[in-house]
C-alpha positions in Angstrom: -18.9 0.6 -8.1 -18.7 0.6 -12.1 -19.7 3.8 -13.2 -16.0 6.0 -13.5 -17.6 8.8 -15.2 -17.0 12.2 -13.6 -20.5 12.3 -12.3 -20.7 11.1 -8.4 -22.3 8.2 -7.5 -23.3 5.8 -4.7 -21.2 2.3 -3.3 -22.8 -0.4 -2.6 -22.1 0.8 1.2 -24.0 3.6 1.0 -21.2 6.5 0.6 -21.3 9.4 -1.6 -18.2 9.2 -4.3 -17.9 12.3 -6.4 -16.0 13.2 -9.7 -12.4 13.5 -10.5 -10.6 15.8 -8.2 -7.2 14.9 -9.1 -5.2 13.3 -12.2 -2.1 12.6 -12.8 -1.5 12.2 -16.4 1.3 10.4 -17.8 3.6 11.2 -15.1 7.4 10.1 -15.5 9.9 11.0 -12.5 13.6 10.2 -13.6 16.5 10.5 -11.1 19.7 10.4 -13.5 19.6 7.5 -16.1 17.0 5.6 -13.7 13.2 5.9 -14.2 11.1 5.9 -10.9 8.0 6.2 -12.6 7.3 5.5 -16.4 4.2 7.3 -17.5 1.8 6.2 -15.4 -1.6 7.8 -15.4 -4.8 7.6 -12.9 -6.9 9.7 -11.2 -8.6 10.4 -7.5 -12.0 10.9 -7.0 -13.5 13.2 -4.3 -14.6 10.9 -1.4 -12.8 8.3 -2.1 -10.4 6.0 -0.7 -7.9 5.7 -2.9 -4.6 3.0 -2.8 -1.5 2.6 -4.0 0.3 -0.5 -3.8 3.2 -2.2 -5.1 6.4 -4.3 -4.1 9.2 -2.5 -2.3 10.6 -0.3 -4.9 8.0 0.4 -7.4 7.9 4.1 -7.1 4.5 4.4 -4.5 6.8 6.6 -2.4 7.7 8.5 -5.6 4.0 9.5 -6.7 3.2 10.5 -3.5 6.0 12.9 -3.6 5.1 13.9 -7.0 1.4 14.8 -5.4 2.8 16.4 -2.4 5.3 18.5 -4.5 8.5 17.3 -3.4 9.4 15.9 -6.6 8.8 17.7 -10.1 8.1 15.1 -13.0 10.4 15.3 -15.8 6.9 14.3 -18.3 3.4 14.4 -17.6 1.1 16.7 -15.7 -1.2 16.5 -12.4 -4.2 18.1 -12.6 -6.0 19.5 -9.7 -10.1 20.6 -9.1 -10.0 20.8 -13.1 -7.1 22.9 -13.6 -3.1 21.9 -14.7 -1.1 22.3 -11.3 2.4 24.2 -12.4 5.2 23.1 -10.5 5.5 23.7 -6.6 6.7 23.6 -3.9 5.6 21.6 -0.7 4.2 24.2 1.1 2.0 25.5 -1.9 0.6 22.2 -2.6 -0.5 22.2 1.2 -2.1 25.7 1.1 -4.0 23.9 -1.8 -5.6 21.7 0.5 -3.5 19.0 0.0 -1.8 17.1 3.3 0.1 14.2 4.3 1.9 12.1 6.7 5.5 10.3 6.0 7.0 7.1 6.7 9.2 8.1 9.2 6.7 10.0 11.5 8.1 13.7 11.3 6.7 15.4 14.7 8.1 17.5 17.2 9.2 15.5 19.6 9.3 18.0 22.8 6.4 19.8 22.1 3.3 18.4 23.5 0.4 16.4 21.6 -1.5 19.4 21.6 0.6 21.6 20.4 1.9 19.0 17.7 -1.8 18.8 16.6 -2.3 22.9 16.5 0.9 23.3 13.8 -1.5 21.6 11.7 -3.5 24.6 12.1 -1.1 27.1 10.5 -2.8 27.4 6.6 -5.8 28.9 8.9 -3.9 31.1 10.8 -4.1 34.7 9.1 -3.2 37.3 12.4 -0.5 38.9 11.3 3.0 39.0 13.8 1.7 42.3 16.3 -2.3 40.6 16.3 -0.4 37.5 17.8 1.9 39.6 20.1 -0.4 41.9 21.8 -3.4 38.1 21.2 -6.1 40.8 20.3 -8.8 40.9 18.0 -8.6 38.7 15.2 -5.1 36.8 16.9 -7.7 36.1 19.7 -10.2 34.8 17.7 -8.3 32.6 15.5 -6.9 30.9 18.4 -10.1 30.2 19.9 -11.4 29.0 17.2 -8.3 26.8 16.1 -8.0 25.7 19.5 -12.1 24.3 19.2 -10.8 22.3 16.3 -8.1 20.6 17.4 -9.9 19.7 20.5 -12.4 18.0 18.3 -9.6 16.0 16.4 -7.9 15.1 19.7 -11.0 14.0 21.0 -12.0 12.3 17.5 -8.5 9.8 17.4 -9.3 9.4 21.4 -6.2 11.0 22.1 -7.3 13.2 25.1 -5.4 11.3 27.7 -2.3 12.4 26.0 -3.4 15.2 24.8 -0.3 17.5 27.3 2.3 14.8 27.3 5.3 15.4 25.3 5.4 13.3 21.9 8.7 12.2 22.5 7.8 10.2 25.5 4.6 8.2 23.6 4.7 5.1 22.2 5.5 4.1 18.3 1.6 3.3 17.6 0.4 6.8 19.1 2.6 8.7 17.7 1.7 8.0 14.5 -2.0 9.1 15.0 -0.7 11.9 16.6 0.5 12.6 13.3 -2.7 11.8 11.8 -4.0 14.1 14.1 -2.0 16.6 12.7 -2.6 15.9 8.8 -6.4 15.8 9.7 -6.3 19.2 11.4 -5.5 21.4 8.2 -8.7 20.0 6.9 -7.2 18.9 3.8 -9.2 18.3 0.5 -6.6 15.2 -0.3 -5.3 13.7 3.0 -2.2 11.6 1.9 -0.9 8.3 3.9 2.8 7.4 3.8 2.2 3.6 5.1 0.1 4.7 7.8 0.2 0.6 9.2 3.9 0.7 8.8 5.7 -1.1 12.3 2.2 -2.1 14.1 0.5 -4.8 15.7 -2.9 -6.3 15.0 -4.7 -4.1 17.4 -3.4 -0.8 16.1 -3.8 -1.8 12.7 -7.5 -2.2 13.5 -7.8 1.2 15.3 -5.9 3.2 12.6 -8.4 1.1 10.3 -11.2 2.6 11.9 -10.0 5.9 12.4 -9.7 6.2 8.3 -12.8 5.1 7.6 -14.4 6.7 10.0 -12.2 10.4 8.0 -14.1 9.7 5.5 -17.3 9.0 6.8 -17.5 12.2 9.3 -15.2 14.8 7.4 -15.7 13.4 3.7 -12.2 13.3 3.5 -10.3 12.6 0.6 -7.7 9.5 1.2 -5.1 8.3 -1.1 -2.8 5.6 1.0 0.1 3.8 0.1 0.2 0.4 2.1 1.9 -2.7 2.2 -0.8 -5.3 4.5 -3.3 -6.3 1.6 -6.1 -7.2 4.0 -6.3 -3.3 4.8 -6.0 -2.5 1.3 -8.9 -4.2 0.1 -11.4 -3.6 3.2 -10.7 -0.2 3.3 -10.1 1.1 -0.7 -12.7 2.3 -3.2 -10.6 1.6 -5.9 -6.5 0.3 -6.1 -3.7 1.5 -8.1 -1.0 -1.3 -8.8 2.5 -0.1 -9.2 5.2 -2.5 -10.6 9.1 -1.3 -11.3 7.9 2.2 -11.7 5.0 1.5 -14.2 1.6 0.7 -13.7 0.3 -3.0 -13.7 -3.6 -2.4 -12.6 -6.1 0.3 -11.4 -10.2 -0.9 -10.4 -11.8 -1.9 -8.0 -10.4 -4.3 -4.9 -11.8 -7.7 -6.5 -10.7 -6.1 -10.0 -7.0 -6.0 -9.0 -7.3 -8.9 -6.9 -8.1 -11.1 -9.7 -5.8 -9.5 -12.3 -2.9 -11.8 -13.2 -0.6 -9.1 -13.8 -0.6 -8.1 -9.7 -0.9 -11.8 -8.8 2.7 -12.2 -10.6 4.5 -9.4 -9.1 3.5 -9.8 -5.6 4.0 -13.6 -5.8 7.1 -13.4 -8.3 6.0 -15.7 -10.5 6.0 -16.2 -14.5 2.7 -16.1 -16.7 2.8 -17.2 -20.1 
């Protein structure tokens, strides 16, 4: 994977990677006197699987917020399908196309699976209040047709044996592709992951593995993940941002970074002269 022109090209496994999609340019987030991120620029291709890694507080979190739109940059600009993105707020970045799922899993936990996975649905939801009421029509349709889709998520993170039982009641490892499930169902152009390994075991790490690869593969979905466990990193990433103390230490390929000195030091917390 060497070319990083704009024009798409083939890995070496046979996926299709396209051209820039999104760009964040010299981006510096300040809270107070204390910098969370010091100009750091890179950019996400379309098709991609894209990390983000780092020690604990180097300001992963921080970018991902910046993408998602909960945090304005005080410098720099993110660009987005070729145009400057003005500031916004959460909920207009996800009408973009643009979803995510957090650190601490944020689902409803006495609403079922199902209907967990269907919120997901809401940017395609257009009936307006009486449609829905009087479930007529368009209201009908869309909920037909939303309903098709979520099935074929549920059914696509093997989730249909839990598919009516209340989230609160499920397990730590489901619930979080529950709220995969979720993310996935808005059919996001970007799909953004908050530590999606965070708090499991081998086995769940390998199905959540599986489960983003296979996002790509099926829905050419767009990934950019933050994660700690750097054996998922580099079997599962195109290419690897490195974040150190808010600034960035080195951005390629997985056996690029892996060999660079400068993210051998910080994540063994050693000097190099």
């Amino acid at each position: 994977m060497n070319d990083m022109s704009n024009d798409s090209f083939v890995t070496d496994d046979g996926r299709t990677i396209g051209g820039v999609v999104m760009e964040m340019k010299n981006i510096t987030l300040r809270f107070g006197g204390v910098k969370a991120i010091t100009d750091i620029s890179f950019d996400i291709r379309e098709g991609e699987i894209r990390a983000i890694i780092g020690p604990n507080g180097a300001g992963k979190s921080s970018m991902l917020n910046v993408i998602s739109g909960f945090y304005v940059p005080q410098e720099g600009e993110v660009w987005y399908k070729g145009a400057k993105r003005p500031p916004m707020k959460p909920y207009q970045v996800a009408q973009q196309g643009i979803a995510r799922t957090f650190q601490n899993i944020a689902l409803f936990e006495g609403m079922s699976v199902l209907d967990n996975v269907m919120t997901g649905r809401l940017r395609q939801m257009n009936a307006n209040l009486i449609q829905q009421a009087l479930w007529k029509g368009k209201a009908e349709k869309e909920e037909v047709e939303n309903r098709a889709f979520v099935e074929r998520i549920i059914d696509f993170l093997e989730i249909q044996h839990i598919r009516k039982t209340p989230v609160g009641r499920l397990p730590y490892g489901l619930k979080k592709r529950v709220e995969l499930a979720r993310a996935l169902a808005a059919e996001p152009s970007i799909l953004l992951l908050d530590e999606p390994m965070a708090g499991m075991n081998v086995e769940e790490k390998e199905d959540m593995s599986r489960f983003i690869l296979d996002m790509n593969d099926e829905f050419g979905t767009t990934i950019a993940l933050i994660e700690h466990d750097m054996g998922v990193v580099m079997d599962l990433s195109d290419r690897v941002v490195v974040m150190d103390y808010g600034k960035k230490i080195g951005d390629g390929t997985p056996d690029e970074v892996r060999n660079n000195q400068d993210v051998i030091d910080a994540y063994l917390g050693v000097a190099h002269d």
